[in-house]
N, C-alpha and C positions, 0 to 999 in steps of 0.2 A: 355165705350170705350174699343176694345178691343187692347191689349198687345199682340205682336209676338215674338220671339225670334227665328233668323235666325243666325244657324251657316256656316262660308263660303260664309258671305254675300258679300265681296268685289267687288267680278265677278262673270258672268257665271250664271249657273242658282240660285244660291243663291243672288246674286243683282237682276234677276228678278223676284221671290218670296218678293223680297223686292218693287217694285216697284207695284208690282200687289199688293200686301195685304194695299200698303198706300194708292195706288187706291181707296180702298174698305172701308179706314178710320180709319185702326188699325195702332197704336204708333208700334214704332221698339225698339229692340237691335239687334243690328248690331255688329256682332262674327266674327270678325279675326285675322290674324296674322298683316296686313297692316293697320298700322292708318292712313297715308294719302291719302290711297284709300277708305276710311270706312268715313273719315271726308266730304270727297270731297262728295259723295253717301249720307251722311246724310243731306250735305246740302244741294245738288240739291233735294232729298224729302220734305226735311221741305220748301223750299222754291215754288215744286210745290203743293203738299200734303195739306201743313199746318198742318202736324201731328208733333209727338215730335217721337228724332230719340236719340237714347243712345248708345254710343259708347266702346264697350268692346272688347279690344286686347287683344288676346289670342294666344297661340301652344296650339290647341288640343292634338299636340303629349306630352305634358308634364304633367303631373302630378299634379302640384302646379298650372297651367293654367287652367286646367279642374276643378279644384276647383273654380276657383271664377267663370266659369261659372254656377257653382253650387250654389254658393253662392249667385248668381242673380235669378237663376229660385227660389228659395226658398224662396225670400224675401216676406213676406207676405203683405207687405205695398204695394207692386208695383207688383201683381201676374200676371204671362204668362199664358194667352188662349189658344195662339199657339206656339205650338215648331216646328221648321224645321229643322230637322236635316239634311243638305246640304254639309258638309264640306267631303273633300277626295281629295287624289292624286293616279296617277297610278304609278307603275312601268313595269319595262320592262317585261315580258310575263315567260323569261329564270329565274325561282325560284332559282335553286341551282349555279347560277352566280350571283347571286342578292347581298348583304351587307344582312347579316342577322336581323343588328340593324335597319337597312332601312324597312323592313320586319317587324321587331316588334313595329316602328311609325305608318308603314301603320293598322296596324289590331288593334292599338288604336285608331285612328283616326276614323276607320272606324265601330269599332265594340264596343268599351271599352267606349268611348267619347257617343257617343246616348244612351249604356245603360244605362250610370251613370245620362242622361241628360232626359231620361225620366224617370228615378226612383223618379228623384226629382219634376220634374213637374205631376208626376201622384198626388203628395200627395197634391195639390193642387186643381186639377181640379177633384178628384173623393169625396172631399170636399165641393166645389163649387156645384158638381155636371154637368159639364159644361167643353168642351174643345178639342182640337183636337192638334195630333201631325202628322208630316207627314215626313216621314224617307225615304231620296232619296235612291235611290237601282241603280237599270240599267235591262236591258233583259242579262247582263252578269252573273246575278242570276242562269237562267236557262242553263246554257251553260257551258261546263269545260273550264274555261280560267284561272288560275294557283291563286294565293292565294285573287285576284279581284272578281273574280266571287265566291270563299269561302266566304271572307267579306260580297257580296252583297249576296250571297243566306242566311248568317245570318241573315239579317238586312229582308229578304222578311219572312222566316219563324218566328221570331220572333213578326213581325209588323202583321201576317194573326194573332196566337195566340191571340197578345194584343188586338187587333181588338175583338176577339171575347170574351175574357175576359171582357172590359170594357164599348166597347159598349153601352152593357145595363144600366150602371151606370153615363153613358152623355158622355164619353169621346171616340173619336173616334181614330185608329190610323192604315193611307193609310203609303204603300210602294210605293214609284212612279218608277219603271223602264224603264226610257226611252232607247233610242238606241242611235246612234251615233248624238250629237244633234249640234249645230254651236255656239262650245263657246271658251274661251281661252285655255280649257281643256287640249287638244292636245300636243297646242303649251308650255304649261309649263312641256308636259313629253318630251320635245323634239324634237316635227315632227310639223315644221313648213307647213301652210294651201299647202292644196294639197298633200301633202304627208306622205295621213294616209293609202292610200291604201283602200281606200273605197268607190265603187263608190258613183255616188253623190245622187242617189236615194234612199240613204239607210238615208240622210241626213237631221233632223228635225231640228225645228226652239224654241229658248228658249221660246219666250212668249206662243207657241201656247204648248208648252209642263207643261209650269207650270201652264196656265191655265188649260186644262185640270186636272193637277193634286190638284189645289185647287175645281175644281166643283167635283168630285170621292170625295175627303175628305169629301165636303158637303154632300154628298149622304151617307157615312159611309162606303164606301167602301176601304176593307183591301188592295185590290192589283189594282193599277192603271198603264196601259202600254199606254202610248198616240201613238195614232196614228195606222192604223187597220194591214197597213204593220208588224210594228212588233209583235201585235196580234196574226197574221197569223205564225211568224215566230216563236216566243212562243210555238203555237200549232203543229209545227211541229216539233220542237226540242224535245220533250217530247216524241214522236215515233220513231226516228229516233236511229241509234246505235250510244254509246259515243263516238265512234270512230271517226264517221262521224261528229259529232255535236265539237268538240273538234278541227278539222282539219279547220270546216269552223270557227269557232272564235279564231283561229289562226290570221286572217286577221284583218287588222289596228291596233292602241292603242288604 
């Protein structure tokens, strides 16, 4: 039976990586800061699932928190198959208006927190022989969008790398960068629905995006962008000048 471990499972695309993979018949730990959202979510799975769901509250932004999710992935009595690294928030776009301590939660969160968290779960799975991680990113990878899209271009060059590091030795590890997708995201940086400033066609859906991004994991593939619109957009941003590619993701949060 396989073991997942899903950080920023409460909401959003990390409750639906949770929901897909109990689909599919793998046990949870379920990583957040909200236990009564994380309790509520474990029990609607085990009760349609019938799978076992383990409940671990954490601040990936802190220190002493990132440790016991550490101290989870490494347990060797109850070893993770699968790691999702899902957890992140945004802030506003304006860096040097920003709280700079604000700035330095967001890039553990986003960059400090998955490396510590696949350091620990490789030592299992390149043991095993056996395993996959899969590190949410965004298309704001490719694009200058102020210390978000820094975070998320780490997290895709690093995961193409590991990818080809480990591969060979069972372990798999996909970047998923979707685009602007229909979740609470938004609404906890502030812009309530409707008013991201994006039109709606730019607008994916969570299940058809983590799906996506669980069959690319199965496949061994490093870099996963659901859906062919942003594909396209991907491929265009990469010729265009940073000028231009900076000014258009300017637009929404």
């Amino acid at each position: 039976m396989t073991t997942a471990l899903i950080t920023g499972a409460s909401s959003g695309l990390g409750a639906e990586f949770s929901r897909q993979l109990a689909a599919r018949g793998a046990d949870l730990v379920l990583v957040a800061r909200d236990r009564e959202a994380l309790d509520e979510l474990a029990a609607r799975l085990t009760s349609r699932y019938r799978v076992q769901c383990e409940v671990l509250v954490a601040d990936l932004a802190t220190p002493r928190q990132r440790a016991k999710v550490v101290e989870r992935i490494v347990d060797e009595e109850r070893p993770i198959e699968v790691l999702v690294n899902n957890a992140g928030f945004g802030l506003p776009l304006a860096f040097e208006r920003n709280d700079i301590e604000d700035e330095a939660r967001h890039l553990a969160v986003h960059v400090e927190a998955p490396m510590r968290f696949m350091h620990a779960a490789l030592q299992s799975m390149l043991a095993h022989g056996h395993g996959r991680i899969i590190n949410v990113a965004s298309v704001a990878a490719f694009t200058p969008r102020s210390t978000y899209g820094a975070v998320k271009a780490w997290i895709v060059s690093f995961s193409r790398w590991a990818n080809t590091a480990y591969r060979p030795r069972g372990v798999t590890v996909t970047a998923v960068c979707p685009g602007y997708t229909h979740t609470n995201f938004h609404e906890r940086a502030g812009l309530p629905p409707g008013q991201e400033g994006v039109p709606g066609f730019m607008w994916l859906d969570a299940p058809a995006v983590v799906g996506q991004a669980l069959r690319d994991s199965a496949r061994g593939k490093a870099v996963s962008i659901p859906s062919v619109r942003y594909k396209a957009i991907v491929a265009v941003s990469r010729i265009l000048p940073a000028g231009i590619v900076a000014s258009a993701a300017r637009r929404g949060r």
